[in-house]
C-alpha positions as a Python dict, from the first residue, in 0.01 Angstrom:
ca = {
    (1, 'X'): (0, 0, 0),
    (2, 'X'): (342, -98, -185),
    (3, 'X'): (259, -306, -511),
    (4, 'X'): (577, -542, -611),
    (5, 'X'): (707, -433, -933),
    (6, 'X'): (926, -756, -998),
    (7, 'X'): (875, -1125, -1010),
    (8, 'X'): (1022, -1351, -774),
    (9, 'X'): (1237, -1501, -1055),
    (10, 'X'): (1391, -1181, -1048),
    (11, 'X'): (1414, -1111, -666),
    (12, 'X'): (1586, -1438, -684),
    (13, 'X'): (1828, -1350, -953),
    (14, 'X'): (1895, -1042, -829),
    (15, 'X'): (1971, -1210, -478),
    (16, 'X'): (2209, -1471, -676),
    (17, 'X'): (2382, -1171, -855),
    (18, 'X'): (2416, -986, -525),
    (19, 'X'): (2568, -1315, -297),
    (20, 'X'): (2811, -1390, -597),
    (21, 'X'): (2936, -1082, -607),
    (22, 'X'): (3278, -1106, -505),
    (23, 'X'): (3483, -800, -432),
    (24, 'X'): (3169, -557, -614),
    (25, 'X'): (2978, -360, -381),
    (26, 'X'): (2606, -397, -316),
    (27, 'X'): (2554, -58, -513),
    (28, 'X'): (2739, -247, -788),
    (29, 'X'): (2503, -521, -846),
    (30, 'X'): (2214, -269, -793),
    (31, 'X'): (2331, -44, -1090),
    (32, 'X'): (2399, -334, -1297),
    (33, 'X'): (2028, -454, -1231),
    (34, 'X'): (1901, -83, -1266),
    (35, 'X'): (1714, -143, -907),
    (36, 'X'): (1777, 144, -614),
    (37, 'X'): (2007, -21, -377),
    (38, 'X'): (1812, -23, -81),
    (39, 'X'): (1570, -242, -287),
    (40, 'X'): (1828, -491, -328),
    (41, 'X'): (1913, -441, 25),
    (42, 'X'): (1604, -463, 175),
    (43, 'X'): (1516, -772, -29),
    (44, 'X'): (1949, -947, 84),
    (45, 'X'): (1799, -876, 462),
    (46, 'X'): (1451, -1033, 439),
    (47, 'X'): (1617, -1344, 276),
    (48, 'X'): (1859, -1359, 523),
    (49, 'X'): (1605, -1337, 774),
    (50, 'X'): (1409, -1630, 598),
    (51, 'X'): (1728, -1839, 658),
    (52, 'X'): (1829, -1798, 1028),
    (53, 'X'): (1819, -2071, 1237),
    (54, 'X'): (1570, -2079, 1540),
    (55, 'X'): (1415, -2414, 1684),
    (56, 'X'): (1475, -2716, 1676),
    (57, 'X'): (1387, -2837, 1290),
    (58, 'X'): (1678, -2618, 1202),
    (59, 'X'): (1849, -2660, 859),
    (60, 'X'): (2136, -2508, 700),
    (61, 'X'): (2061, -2282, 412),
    (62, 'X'): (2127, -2437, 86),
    (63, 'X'): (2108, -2084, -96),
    (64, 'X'): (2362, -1909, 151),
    (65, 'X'): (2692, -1895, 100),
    (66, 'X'): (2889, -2035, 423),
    (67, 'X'): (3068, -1700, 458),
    (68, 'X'): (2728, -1556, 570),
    (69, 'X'): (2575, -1815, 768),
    (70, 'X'): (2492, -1712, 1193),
    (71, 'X'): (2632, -1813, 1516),
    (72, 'X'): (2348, -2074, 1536),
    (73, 'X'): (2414, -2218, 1173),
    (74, 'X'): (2752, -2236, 1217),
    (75, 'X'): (2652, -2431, 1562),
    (76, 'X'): (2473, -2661, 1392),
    (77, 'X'): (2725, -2732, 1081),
    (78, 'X'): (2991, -2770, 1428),
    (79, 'X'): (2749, -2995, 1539),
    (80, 'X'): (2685, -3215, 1262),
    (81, 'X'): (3014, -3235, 1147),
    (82, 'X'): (3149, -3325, 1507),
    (83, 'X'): (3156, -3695, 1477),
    (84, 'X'): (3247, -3753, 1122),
    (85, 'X'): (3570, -3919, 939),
    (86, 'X'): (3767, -3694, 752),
    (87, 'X'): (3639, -3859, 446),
    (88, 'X'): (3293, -3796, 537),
    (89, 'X'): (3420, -3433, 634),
    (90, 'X'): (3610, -3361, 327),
    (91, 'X'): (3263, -3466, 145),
    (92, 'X'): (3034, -3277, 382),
    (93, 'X'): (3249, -2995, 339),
    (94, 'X'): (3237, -2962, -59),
    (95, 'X'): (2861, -3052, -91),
    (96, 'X'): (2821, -2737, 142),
    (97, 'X'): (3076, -2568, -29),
    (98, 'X'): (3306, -2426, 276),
    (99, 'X'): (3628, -2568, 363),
    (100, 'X'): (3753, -2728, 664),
    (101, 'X'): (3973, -2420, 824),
    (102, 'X'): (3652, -2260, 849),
    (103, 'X'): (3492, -2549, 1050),
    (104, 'X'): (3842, -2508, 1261),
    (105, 'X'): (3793, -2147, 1341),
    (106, 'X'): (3386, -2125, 1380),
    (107, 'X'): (3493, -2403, 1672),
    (108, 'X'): (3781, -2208, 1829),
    (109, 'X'): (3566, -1850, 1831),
    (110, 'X'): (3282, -2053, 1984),
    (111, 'X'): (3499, -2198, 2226),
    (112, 'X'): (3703, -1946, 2317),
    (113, 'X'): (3406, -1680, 2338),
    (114, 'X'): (3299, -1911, 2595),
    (115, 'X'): (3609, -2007, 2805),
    (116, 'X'): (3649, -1891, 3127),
    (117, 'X'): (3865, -1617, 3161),
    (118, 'X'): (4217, -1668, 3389),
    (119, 'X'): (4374, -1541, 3660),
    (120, 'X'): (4607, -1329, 3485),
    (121, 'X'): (4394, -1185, 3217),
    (122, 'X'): (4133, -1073, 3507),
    (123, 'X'): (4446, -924, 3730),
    (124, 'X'): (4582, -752, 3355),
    (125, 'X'): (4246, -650, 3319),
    (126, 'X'): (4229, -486, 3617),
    (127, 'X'): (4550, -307, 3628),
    (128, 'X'): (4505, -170, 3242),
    (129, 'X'): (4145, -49, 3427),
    (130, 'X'): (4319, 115, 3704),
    (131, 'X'): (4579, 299, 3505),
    (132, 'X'): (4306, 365, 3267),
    (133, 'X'): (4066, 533, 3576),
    (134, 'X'): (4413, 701, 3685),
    (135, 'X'): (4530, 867, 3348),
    (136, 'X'): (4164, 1031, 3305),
    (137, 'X'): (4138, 1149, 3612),
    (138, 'X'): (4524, 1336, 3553),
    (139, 'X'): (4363, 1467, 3205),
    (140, 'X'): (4046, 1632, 3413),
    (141, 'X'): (4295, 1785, 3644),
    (142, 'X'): (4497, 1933, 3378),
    (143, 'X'): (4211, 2064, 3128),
    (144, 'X'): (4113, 2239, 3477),
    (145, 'X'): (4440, 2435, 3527),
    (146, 'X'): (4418, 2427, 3154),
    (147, 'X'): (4096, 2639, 3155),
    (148, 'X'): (4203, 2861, 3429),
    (149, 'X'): (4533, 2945, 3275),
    (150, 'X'): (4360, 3082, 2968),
    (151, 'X'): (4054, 3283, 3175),
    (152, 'X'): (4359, 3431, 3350),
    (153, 'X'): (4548, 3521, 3048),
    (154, 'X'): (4183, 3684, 2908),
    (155, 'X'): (4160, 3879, 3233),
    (156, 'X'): (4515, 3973, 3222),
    (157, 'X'): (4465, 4119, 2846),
    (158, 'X'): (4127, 4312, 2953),
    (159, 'X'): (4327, 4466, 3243),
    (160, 'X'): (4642, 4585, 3047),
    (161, 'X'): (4371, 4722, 2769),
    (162, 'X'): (4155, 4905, 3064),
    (163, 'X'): (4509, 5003, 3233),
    (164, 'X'): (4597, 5159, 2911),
    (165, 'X'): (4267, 5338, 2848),
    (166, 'X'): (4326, 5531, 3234),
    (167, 'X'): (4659, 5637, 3069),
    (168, 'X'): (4529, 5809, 2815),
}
């Protein structure tokens, strides 16, 4: 059985530390904290976990920075934000503490991971498959001849050495 060596006051500073990071690595803030890293880790993961979305009471984390929220939080901020005035947005926006090009491209990944594909992109597809399926099966052929031209070279060595040793 594991026994918890620090308080939650310092889990959550820790987890503070470690989401305001900036451009420091995760082994960073663990050194500065004198904590092993997966520690830190492990404890970045289960609060993460704590604050994914998943029914329908769903809330947006208030302790998560917008850069790390999920697909389904980022639904929902899409969602709630939909309808507003830009006034409304613009305030939404800094009380969450994101900006409004991020609103912009969480909606055009969403949509366009979910747009149907056209008619050229399936036929482009399709060639760049076949040429694909064509080009490997050209490389098999010529690692083949390949691999034969080199046991043949081996077998012409070993009979030039045995021809030799008859000369003797």
């Amino acid at each position: 059985m594991t026994t918890n060596r620090h308080s939650t006051e310092f889990q959550e500073q820790a987890l503070s530390k470690a989401r305001q990071r900036g451009t420091r690595s995760v082994q960073d803030v663990a050194d500065e904290l004198n904590l092993p890293v997966g520690t830190l880790r492990k404890w970045i993961s289960k609060s993460n976990r704590k604050h994914e979305v998943g029914g329908p009471a769903a809330q947006l984390p208030e302790d998560l920075p917008a850069q790390s929220w999920g697909p389904a939080q980022r639904l929902l901020a899409l969602n709630q934000t939909h309808a507003m005035t830009p006034t409304q947005l613009h305030a939404w926006c800094r009380e969450k503490g994101l900006f409004e090009h991020q609103l912009k491209a969480w909606g055009d990944a969403f949509c366009s991971a979910t747009a149907p594909e056209s008619r050229e992109a399936r036929t482009a597809l399709r060639e760049l498959q076949v040429k694909h399926d064509g080009l490997q099966r050209e490389l098999r052929r010529k690692e083949k001849a390949l691999a034969e031209a080199a046991a043949l070279l081996v077998l012409q060595k070993k009979f030039q050495a045995l021809w030799e040793d008859e000369e003797k």
